[in-house]
Backbone as a ProteinNet text record, in pm:
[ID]
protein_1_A
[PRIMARY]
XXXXXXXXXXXXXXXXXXXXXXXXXXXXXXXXXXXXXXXXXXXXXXXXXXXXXXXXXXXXXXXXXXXXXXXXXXXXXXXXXXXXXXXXXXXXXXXXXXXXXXXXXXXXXXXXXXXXXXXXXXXXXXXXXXXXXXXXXXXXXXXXXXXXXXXXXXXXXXX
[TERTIARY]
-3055.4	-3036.8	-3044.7	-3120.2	-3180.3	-3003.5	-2989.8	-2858.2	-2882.2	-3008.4	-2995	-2969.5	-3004.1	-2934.9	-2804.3	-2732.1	-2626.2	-2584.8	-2598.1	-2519.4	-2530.2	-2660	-2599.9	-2551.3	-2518.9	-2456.3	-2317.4	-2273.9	-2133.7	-2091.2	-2214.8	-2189.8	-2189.6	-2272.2	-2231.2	-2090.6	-2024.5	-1896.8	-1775.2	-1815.2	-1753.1	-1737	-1867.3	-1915.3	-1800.9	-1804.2	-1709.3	-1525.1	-1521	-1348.1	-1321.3	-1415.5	-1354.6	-1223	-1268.1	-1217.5	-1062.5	-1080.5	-944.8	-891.2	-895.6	-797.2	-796.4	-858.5	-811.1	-661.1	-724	-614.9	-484.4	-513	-362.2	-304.7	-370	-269.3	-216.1	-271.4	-214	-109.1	-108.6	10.4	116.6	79.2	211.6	280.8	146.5	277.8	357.6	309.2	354.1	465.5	458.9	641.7	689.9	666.3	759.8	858.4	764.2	779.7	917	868.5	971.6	1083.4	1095.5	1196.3	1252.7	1203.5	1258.6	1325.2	1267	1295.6	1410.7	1459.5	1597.1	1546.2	1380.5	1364.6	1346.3	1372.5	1313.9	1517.6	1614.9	1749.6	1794.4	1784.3	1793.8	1727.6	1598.3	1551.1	1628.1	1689.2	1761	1885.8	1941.9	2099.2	2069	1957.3	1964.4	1875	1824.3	1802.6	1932.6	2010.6	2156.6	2231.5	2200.7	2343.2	2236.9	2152.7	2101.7	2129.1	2134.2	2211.6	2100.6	2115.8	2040.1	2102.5	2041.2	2090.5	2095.2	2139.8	2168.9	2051.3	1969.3	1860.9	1721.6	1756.5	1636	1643.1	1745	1716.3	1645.8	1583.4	1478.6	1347.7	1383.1	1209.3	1166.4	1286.8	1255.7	1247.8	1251.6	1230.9	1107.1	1069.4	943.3	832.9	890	738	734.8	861.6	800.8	736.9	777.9	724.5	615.7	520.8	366.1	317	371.4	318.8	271.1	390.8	373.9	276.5	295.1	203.8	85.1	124.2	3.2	27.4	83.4	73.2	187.8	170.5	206.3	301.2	269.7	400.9	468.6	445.2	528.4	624.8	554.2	684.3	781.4	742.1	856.3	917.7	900.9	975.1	1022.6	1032.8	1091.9	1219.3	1160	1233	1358.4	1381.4	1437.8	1510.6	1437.5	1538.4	1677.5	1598.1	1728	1751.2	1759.2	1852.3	1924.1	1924	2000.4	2107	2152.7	2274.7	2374.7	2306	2376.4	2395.6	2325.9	2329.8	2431.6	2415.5	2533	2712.9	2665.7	2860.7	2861	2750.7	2813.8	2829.7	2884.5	2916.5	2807.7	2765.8	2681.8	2550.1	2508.2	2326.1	2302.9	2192.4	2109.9	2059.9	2041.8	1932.2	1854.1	1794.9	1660.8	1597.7	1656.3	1595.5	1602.4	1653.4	1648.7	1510.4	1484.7	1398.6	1272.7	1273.6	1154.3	1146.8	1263.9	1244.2	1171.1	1178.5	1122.5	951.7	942.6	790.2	709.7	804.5	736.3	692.4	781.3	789.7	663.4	638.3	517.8	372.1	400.2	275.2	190.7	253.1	208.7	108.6	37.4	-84.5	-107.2	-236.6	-318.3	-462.7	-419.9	-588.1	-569.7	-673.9	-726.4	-656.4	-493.1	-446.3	-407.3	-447.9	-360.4	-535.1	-465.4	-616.2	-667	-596.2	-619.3	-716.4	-654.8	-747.1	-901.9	-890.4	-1048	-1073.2	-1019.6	-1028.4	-1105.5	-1054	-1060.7	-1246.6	-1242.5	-1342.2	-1492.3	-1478.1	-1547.1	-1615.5	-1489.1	-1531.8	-1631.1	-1577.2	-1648.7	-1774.3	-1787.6	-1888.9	-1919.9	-1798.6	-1791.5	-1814.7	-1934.2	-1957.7	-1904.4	-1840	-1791.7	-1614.9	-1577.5	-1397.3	-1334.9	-1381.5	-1356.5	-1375.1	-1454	-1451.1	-1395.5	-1332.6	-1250.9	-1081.7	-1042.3	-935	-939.8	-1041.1	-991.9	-1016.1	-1140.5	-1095.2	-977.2	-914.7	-773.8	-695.6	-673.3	-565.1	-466	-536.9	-469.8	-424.4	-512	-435.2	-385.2	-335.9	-200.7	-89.4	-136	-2.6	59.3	-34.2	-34.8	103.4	47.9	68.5	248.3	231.1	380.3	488.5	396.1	531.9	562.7	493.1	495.8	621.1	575.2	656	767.7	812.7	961	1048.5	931.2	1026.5	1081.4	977.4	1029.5	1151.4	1145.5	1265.4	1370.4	1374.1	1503.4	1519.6	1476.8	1538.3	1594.1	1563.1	1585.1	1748.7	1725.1	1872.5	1962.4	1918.5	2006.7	2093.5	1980.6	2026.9	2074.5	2017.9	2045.6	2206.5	2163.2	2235.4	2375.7
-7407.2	-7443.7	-7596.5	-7631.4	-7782.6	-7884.2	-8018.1	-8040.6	-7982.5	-8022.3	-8001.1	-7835	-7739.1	-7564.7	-7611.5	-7625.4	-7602.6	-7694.1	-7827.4	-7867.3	-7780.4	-7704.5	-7631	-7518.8	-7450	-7323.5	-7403.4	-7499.2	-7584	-7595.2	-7633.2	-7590.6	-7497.8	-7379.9	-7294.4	-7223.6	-7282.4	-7217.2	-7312.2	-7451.8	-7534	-7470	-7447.5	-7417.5	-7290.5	-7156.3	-7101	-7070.4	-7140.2	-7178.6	-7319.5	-7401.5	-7550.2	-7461.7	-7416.2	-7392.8	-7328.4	-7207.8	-7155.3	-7261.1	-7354.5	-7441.3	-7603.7	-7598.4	-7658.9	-7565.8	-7472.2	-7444.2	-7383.1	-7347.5	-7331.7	-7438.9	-7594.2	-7646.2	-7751.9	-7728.5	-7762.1	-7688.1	-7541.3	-7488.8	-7462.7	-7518	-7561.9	-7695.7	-7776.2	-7894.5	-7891.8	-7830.6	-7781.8	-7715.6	-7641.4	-7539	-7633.2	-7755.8	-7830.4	-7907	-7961.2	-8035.9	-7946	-7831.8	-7688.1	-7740	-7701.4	-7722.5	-7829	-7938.1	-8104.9	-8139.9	-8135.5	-8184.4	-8088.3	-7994.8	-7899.8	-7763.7	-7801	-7715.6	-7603.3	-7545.3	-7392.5	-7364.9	-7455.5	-7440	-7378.8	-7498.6	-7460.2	-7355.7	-7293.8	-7191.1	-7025.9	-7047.6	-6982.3	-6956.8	-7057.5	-7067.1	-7040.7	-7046.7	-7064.7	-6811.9	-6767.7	-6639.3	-6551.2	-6639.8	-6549.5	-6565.4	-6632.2	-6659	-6531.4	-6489.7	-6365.4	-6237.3	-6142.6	-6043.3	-5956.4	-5922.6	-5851.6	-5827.5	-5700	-5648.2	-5777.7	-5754.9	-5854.9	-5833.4	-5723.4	-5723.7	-5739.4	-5794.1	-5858.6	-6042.1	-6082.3	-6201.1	-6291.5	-6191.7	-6262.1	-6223.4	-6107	-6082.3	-6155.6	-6174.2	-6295.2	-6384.1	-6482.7	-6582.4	-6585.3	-6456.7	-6475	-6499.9	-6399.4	-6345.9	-6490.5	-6609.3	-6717.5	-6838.7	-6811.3	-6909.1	-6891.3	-6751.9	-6721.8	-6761.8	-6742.1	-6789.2	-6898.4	-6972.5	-7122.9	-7228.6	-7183.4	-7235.4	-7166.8	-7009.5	-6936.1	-6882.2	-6961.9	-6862.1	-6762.6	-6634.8	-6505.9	-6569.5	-6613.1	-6618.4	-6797.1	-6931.1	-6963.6	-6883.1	-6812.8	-6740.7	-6691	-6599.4	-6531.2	-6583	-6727.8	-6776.9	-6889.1	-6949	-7000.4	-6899.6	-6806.3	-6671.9	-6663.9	-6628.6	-6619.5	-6682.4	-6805.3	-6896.8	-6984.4	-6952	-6971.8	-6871.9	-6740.2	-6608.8	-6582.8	-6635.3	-6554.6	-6604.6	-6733.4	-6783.6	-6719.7	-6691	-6635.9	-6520.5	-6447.5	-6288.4	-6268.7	-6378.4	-6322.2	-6350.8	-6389.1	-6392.1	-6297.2	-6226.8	-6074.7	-5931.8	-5920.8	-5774.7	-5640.1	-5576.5	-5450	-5454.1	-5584.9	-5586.3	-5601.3	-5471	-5443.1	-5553.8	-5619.8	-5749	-5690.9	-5587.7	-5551	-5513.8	-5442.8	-5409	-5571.8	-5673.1	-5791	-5857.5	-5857.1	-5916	-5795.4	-5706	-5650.7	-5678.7	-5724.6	-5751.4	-5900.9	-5987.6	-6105.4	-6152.9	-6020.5	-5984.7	-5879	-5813.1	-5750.3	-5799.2	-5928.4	-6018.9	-6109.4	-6174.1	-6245.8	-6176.3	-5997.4	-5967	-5965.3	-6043.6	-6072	-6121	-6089.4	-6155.1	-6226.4	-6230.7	-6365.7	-6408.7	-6538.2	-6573.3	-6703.6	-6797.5	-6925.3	-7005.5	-7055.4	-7134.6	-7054.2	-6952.6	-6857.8	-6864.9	-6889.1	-6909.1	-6760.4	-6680.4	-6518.3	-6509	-6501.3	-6468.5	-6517.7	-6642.3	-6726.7	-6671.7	-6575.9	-6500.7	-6394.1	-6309.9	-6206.9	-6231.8	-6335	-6340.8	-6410.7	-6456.7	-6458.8	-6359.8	-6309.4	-6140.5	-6056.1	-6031.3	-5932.4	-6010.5	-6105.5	-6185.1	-6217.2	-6191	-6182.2	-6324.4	-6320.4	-6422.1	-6434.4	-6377	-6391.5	-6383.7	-6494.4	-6537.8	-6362.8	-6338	-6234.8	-6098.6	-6105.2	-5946.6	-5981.3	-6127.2	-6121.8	-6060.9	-6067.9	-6102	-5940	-5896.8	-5713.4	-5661.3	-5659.3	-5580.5	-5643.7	-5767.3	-5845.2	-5855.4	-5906.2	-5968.4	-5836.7	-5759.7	-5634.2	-5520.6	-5497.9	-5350.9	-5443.3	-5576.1	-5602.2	-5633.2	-5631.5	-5667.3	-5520.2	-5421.4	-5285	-5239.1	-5279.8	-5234	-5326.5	-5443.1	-5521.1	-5448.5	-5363.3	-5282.3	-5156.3	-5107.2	-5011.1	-4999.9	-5113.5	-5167.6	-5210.8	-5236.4	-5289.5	-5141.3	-5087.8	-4906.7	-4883.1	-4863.6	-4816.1	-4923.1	-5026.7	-5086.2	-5091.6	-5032.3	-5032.2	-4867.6	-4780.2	-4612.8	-4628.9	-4695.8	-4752.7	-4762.7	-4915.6	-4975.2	-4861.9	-4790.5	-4706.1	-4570.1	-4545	-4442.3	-4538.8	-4663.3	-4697.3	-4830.3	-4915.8	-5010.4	-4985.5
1210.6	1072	1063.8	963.3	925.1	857.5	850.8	810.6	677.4	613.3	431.1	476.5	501.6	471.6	504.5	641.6	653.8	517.6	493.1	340.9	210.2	199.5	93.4	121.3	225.4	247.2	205.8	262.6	271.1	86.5	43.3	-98.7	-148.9	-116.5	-181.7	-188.2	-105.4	-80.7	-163.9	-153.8	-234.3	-386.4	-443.8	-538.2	-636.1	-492.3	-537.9	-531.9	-422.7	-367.2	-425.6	-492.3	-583.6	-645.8	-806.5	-845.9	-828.9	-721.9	-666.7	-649.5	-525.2	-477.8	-608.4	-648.5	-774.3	-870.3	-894.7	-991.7	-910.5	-785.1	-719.4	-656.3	-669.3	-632.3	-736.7	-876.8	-958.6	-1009.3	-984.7	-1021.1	-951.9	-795	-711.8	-737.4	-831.5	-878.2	-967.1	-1062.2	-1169	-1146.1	-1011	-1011	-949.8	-890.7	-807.5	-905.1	-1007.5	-1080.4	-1198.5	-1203.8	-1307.3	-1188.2	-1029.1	-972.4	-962.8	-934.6	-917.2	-1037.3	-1169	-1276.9	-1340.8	-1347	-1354.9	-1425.4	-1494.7	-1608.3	-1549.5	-1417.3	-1372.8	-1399.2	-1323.7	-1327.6	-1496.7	-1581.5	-1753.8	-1782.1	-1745	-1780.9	-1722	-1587.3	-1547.8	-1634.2	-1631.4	-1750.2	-1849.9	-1895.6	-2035.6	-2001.4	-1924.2	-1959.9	-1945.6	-1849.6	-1761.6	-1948.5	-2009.7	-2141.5	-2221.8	-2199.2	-2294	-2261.6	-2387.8	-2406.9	-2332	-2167.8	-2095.4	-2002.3	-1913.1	-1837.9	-1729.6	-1602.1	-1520.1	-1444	-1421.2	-1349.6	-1366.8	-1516.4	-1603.5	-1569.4	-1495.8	-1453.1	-1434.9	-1289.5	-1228.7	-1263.9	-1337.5	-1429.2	-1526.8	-1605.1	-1719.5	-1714.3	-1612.4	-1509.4	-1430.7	-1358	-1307.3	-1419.8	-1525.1	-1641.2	-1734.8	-1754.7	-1820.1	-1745.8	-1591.4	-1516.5	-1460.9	-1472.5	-1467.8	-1531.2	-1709.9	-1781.6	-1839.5	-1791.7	-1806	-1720.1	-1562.5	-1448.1	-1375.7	-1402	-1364.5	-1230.3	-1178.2	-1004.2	-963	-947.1	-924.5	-805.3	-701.4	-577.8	-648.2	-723.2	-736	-792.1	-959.1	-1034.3	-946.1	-827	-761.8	-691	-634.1	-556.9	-626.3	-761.6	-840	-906	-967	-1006.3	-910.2	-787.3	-666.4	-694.8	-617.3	-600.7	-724.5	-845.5	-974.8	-968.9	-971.5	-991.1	-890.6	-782	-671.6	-674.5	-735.9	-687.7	-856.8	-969.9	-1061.9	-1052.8	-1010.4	-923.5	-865	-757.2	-695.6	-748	-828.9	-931.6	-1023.4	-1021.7	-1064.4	-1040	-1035.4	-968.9	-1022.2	-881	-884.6	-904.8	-890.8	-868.8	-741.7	-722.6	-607.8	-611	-442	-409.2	-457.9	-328.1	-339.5	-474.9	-562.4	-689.9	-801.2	-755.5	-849.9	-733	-599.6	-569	-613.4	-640.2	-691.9	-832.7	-914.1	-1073.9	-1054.9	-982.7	-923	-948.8	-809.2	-759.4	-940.9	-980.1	-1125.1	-1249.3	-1225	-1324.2	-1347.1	-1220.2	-1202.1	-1207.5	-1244	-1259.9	-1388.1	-1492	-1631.3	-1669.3	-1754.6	-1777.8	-1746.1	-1647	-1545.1	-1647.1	-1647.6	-1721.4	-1647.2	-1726.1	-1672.4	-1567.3	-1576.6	-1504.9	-1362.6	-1322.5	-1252	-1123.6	-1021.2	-905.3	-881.7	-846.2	-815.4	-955	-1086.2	-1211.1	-1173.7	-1078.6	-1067.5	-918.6	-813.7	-679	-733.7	-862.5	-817.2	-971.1	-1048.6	-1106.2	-1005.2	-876.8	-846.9	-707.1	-703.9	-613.5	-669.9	-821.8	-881.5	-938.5	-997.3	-1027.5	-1170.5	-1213.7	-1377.7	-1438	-1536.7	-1596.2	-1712.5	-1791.5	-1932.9	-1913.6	-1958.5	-1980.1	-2054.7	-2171.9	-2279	-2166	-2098.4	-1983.9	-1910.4	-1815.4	-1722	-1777.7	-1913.1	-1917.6	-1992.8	-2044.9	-2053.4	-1921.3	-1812.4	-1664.4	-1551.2	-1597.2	-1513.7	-1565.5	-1691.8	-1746.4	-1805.2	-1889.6	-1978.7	-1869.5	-1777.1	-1690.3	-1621.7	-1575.7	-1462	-1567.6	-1698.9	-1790.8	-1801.8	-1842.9	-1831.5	-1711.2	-1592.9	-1466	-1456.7	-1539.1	-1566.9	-1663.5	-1775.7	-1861.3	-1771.4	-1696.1	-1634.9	-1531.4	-1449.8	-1318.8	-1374.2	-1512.2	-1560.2	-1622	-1606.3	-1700.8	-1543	-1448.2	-1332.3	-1272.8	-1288.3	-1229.2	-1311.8	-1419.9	-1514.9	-1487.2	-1513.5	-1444.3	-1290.8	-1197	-1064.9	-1076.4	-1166.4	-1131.6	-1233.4	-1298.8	-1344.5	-1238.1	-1176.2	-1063.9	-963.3	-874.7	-809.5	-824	-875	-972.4	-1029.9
[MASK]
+++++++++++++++++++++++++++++++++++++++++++++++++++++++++++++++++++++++++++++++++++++++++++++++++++++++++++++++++++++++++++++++++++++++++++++++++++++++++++++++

């Protein structure tokens, strides 16, 4: 292979992983910045003072901090990490079923700022924004009311 092929093979790959690692590591600053600056903490205090079950915590926590930054594992490990310490001052929540309200939470509608939304649009090869976000965005939001019925009958039997 000549240098000019190997440089554009090198691009072609640029071409399609730019974007991913652009937008996921803007939305790891973005949660650093939710964590450093208190606003992931206030957002915590401020869902624990709402009239909800206790194991809606860390879901309502994961599902505004997807929304806000886009990335599926910050939400849950932002989520986490403010719910666990209010969690645990109250009595009769399952870890495990609040770390799955966590991981359920962050599965909320993925569009533009979210890198997976731009993984899984350049797997399939989808050229139009308006078809990425009815075959991605609507069945994992789908798959998010779904996954919150099942974790609320859960903590009812289990919980």
């Amino acid at each position: 292979m000549t240098r000019d092929e190997a440089v554009g093979e090198m691009e072609k790959g640029v071409e399609s992983a730019g974007i991913i690692m652009l937008v996921t590591g803007a939305g790891g600053a973005l949660g650093g910045v939710l964590r450093d600056s208190g606003t992931g903490q206030y957002i915590g205090e401020w869902v624990a003072t709402l009239p909800l079950p206790a194991i809606l915590i860390p879901f309502v926590i994961a599902t505004l901090v997807r929304l806000i930054q886009g990335s599926g594992t910050v939400a849950i490990i932002t989520a986490a990490s403010i719910s666990a310490p209010i969690l645990a001052q109250i009595e009769g929540v399952n870890p495990a079923l609040a770390a799955q309200a966590a991981c359920i939470g962050s599965m909320v509608f993925g569009y533009f700022n979210d890198s997976y939304f731009w993984v899984i649009n350049r797997i399939l090869g989808v050229k139009n924004a308006k078809h990425q976000l009815l075959t991605w965005s609507v069945p994992t939001t789908l798959g998010w009311a779904t996954a919150l019925v099942t974790l609320l009958v859960a903590n009812a039997i289990v919980g």
